[in-house]
N, C-alpha and C positions, 0 to 999 in steps of 0.2 A: 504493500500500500504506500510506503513511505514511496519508494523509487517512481511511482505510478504519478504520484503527486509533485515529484521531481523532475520529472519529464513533462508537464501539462503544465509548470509554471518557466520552465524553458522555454519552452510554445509558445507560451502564451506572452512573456515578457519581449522574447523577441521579436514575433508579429509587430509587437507596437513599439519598437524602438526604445524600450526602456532601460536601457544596458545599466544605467546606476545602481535601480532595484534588482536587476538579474544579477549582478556582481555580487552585491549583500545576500542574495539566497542563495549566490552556490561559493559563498564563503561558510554557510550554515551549513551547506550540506554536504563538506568534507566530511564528517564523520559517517553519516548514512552511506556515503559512497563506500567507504571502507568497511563496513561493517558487511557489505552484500557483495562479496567480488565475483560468485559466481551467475551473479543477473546481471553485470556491465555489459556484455555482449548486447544482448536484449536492450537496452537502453541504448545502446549506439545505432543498434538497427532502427529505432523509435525516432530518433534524429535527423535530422539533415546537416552534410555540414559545412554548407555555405549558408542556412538560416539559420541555425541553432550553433555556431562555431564557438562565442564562450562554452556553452553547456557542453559541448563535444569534448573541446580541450578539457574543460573539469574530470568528467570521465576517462578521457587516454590516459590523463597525471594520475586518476584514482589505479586504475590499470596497473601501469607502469610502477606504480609503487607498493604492490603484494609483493611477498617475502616472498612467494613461490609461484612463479610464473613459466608457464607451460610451455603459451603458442605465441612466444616472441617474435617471429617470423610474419604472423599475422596483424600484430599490431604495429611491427616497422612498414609492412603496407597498409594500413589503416593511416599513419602519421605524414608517410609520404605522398598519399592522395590528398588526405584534409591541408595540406602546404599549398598544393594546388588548388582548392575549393573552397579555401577558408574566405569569409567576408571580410575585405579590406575594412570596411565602416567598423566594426566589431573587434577586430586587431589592433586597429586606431583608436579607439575607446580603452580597451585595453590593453594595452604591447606587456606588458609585465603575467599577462596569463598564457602566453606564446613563449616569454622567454620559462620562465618555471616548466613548463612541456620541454622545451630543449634542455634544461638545464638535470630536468630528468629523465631523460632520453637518451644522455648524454654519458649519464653517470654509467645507466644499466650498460651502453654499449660497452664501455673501457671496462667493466666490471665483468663482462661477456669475453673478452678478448675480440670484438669486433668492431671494434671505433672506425674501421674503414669504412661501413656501411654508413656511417650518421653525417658521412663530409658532406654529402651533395644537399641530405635535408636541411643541414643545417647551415649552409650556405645560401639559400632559399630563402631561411627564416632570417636572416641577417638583410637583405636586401627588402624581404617585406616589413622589416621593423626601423631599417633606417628609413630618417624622414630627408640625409642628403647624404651622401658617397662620402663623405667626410665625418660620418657621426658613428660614436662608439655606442654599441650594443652592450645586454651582458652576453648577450649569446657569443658577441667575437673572442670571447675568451674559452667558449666550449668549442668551437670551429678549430682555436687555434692546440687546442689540447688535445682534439681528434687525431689533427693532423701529424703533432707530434708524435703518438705514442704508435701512429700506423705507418708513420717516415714516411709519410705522402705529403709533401710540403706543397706542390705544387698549387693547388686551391686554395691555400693560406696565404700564400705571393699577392693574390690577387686581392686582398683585403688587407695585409698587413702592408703593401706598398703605398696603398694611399694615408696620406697622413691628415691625423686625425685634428679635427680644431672643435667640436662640438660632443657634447654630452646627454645623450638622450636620456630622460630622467627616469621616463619608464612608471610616472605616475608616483615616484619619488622613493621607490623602489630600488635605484643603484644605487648598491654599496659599493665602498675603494677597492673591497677586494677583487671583485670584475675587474676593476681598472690594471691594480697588480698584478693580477695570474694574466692580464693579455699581454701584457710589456713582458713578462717573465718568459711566458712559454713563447711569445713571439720571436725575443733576445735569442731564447735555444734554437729556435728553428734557422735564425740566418745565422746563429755559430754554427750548425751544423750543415749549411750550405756555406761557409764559409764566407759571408759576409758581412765581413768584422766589424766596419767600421756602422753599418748600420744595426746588429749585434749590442754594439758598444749604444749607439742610444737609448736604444729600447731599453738597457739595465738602466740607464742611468736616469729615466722617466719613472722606474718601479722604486729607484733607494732613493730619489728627493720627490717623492709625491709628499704634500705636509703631511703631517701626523702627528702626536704628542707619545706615540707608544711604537716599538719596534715589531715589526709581524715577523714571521719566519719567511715568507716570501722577498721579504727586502731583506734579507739576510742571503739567502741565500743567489738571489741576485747581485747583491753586491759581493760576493765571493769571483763569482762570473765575471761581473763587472772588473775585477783588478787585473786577472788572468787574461781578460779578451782587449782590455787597455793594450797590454803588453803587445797581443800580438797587432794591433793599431800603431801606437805610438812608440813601442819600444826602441827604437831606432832615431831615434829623436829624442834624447834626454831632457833637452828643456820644451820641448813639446809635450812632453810626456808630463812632466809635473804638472804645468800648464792645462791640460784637458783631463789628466786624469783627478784633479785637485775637484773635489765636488764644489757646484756653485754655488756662492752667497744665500741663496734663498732655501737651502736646502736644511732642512730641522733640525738644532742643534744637538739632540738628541739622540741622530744618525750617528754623527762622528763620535756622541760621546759613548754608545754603546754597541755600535759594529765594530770598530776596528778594533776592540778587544777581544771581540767573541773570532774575529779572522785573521788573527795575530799570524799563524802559520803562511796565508795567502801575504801577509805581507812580507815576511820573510823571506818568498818567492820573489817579490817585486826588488828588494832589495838586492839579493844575488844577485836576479836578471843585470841591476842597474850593473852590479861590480865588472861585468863584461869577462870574469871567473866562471869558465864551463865547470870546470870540480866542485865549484863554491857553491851553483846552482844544485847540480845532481844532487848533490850532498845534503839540501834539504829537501830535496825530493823523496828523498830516501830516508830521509830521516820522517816525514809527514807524511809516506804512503799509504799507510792506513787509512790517515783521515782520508786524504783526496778520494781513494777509493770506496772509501762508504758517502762520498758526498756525490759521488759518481762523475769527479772533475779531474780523473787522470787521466783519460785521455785530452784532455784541453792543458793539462799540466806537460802533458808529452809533446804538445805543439809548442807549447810557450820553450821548453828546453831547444827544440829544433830551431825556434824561432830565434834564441838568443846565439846558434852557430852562424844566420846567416845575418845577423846586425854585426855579426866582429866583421864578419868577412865584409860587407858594403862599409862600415869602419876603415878598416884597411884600406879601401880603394880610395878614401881620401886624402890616406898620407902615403901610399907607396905608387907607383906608375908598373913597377915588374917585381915579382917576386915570386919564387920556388915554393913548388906544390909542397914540398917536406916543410919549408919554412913557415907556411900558409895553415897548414894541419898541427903544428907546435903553439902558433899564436893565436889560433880558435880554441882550440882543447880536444881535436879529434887525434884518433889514433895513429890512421898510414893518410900518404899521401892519397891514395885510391878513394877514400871518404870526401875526403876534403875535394876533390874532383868531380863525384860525384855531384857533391852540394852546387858548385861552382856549374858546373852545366845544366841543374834544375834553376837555378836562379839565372843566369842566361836565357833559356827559354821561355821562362815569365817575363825577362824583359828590365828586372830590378835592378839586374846590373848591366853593364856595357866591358867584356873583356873576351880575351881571344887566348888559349891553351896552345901553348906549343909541347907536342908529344916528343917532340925530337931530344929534348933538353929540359922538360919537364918544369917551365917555365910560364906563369900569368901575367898576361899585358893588360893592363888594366885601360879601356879606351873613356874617353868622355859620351855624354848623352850628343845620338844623332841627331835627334829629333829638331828641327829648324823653324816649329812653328808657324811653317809655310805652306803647306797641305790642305785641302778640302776639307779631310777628312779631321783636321784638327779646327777647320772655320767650323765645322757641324758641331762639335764638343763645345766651343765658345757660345754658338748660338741657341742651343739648348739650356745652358748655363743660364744666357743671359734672358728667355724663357721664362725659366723657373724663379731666378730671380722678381721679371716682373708680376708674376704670378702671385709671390708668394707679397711681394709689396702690395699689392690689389689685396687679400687676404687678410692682413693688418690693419689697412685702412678701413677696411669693410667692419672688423669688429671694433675699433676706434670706435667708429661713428653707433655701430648699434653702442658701445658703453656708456656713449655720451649723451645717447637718450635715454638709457635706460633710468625707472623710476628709483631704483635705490641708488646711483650715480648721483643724479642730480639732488635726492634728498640729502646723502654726504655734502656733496660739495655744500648747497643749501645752509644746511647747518655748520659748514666750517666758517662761510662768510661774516654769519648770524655771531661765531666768538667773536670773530676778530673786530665787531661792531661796539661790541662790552667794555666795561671798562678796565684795566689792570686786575682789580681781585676778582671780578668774576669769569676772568680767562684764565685765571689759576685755579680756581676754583673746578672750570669747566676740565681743564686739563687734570685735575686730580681724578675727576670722575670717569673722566674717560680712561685713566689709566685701570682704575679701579673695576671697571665693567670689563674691560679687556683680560681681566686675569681669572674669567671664569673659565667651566672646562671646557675643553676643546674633544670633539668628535675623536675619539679613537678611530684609529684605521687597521687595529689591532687584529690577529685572527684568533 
């Protein structure tokens, strides 16, 4: 009877467009849902679900979250039709009862060992729930966790490339943590395509998001973050300090309680810097346990590889020729055959410019060819300069929405209004304002 009545007020609230009261009764009827798991079937047949698309999702989430579920296979095509059918009007009213559907759809697939299957739905549900190409979902953060755990990055590309300037609120619904697990898992997906340098900001969006409390996710981020610095800037000592120094705005709370808990990871950066291959290994070897339970040696294994060929591009700016045995003494490699090695994998990427002579076992070290006279280098300028305007237009654009906005103008407003007063009641005011300021601040804790 209950379920009969729960389906005849779906009906019946959605015929008339009342999505406020249909949201309130199947907030009530979570527990009726779960108490009947073997009538949901029945109830989804009863449905439409491009007219009844809250009430449907209610049901899939009911579904989807018994402890012992059967015919999972039937309910991953039930969710990938209803993505197709669902009511735009009804998604738009609610987007926070579409993201709860993925974010529990999401869990059961990685919990399955099948997260490959949920990339395409839930790439779907990211495009239906953003309101522009630019705005972060929570769902972008289950897409990007799919993707991870099934090493199919490709479909991830295609969202974590655009960058993000807007927050959809989702009904007020997003929490930091969405925001942290996308930068996170985002960070590992172009370390593990090797793209470091955009790797490197994605962490560094997850360890200075504000916060007044450390999560393990920005911890473990900023572990990432020192290691993948490395393989960015390592080669550039005072670049390095320079970009890898976290910004000004970043919560002072970060520096006071990460770099204690990653004390080891800094020790790494320290070696790296001494330009000592022994010095490095040596804490590698000494902290291989942790790395390995943090599951960051292999990225620790790159930073070691990485620190053979910053001596060797080193080198090339204080010597013009020098012997392969010489070359292999002064990096910290074994035989001249290593050091060779290294030296023609870094020739074919292009990082260095030098020519091996086999005859006499000799490195000429040449200058950059490159003459900045090429087509193909005017197209790199002009894309640059592209994005540039681009992203100038972008600025200005939320400039202007800030400077309309209504709590904009009430600050400013009211700053005018002090500076109108006289002496003590601008101190006064300042007292207060200091005073209100030092209440709590929203944890972003997990």
């Amino acid at each position: 009877m209950a379920l009969d009545q729960f389906v005849n007020a779906v009906q019946t609230l959605s015929s008339q467009g009342n999505y406020s009261e249909l949201c309130d009764h199947l907030n009530k009827s979570v527990e009726v849902l779960a108490r009947n798991p073997g009538q949901l079937d029945t109830v989804l047949e009863s449905l439409d679900m491009s007219q009844h698309s809250l009430g449907y999702i209610a049901v899939l989430v009911a579904k989807l979250s018994q402890e012992t579920l059967d015919n999972f296979s039937d309910i991953l095509t039930k969710c990938d039709t209803f993505l197709g059918a669902a009511s735009p009007e009804q998604i738009r009213f609610s987007p926070n009862s579409l993201s709860e559907l993925c974010h529990v759809l999401s869990k059961e697939l990685v919990k399955r060992g099948q997260a490959i299957r949920g990339i395409t739905m839930l790439t779907r549900a990211v495009h239906k729930l953003q309101p522009t190409p630019s705005s972060l979902t929570t769902v972008h953060c289950d897409l990007a966790k799919l993707c991870l755990v099934s090493k199919c990055f490709g479909p991830a590309l295609v969202i974590l490339d655009a960058d993000i300037n807007h927050i959809s609120k989702e009904n007020g619904l997003f929490d930091a943590v969405y925001l942290l697990q996308y930068y996170y898992y985002g960070g590992c997906i172009y370390t593990a395509l090797k793209q470091f340098e955009r790797a490197l900001y994605f962490f560094e969006i997850a360890v200075t998001c504000p916060t007044a409390a450390v999560s393990h996710i920005m911890l473990e981020a900023y572990k990432k973050y020192q290691l993948v610095g490395l393989l960015v800037h390592g080669d550039k000592p005072k670049a390095f300090k320079e970009n890898l120094a976290l910004p000004k705005y970043t919560s002072p709370i970060v520096n006071k309680f990460l770099k204690p808990l990653c004390s080891a990871y800094g020790e790494v950066v320290t070696a790296y810097q001494s330009n000592n291959a022994s010095e490095l290994r040596g804490v590698v070897t000494k902290y291989q346990e942790l790395f390995t339970t943090d599951n960051n040696m292999g990225l620790v294994n790159q930073v070691v590889s990485s620190q053979t060929k910053t001596n060797i591009r080193r080198l090339t700016r204080t010597f013009i020729t020098l012997s392969l045995a010489d070359l292999a003494t002064r990096v910290g490699l074994d035989t001249p055959q290593q050091v060779e090695k290294e030296i023609v994998c870094m020739i074919e990427a292009g990082t260095i410019h030098a020519t091996i002579s086999q005859a006499d076992g000799m490195v000429r070290f040449d200058t950059h060819p490159e003459s900045y006279a090429s087509p193909a280098m005017l197209r790199v300028l002009e894309e640059e300069v592209k994005m540039a305007i681009s992203l100038d237009k972008q600025v200005v654009t939320m400039e202007e929405e800030m400077m309309v906005s209504p709590a904009f103008v009430k600050k400013m407003a009211g700053g005018r209004g002090e500076e109108d007063d006289d002496t003590g009641s601008r101190m006064s005011s300042s007292h207060n304002a200091v005073s209100s300021g030092s209440g709590k601040v929203p944890s972003y804790s997990m």
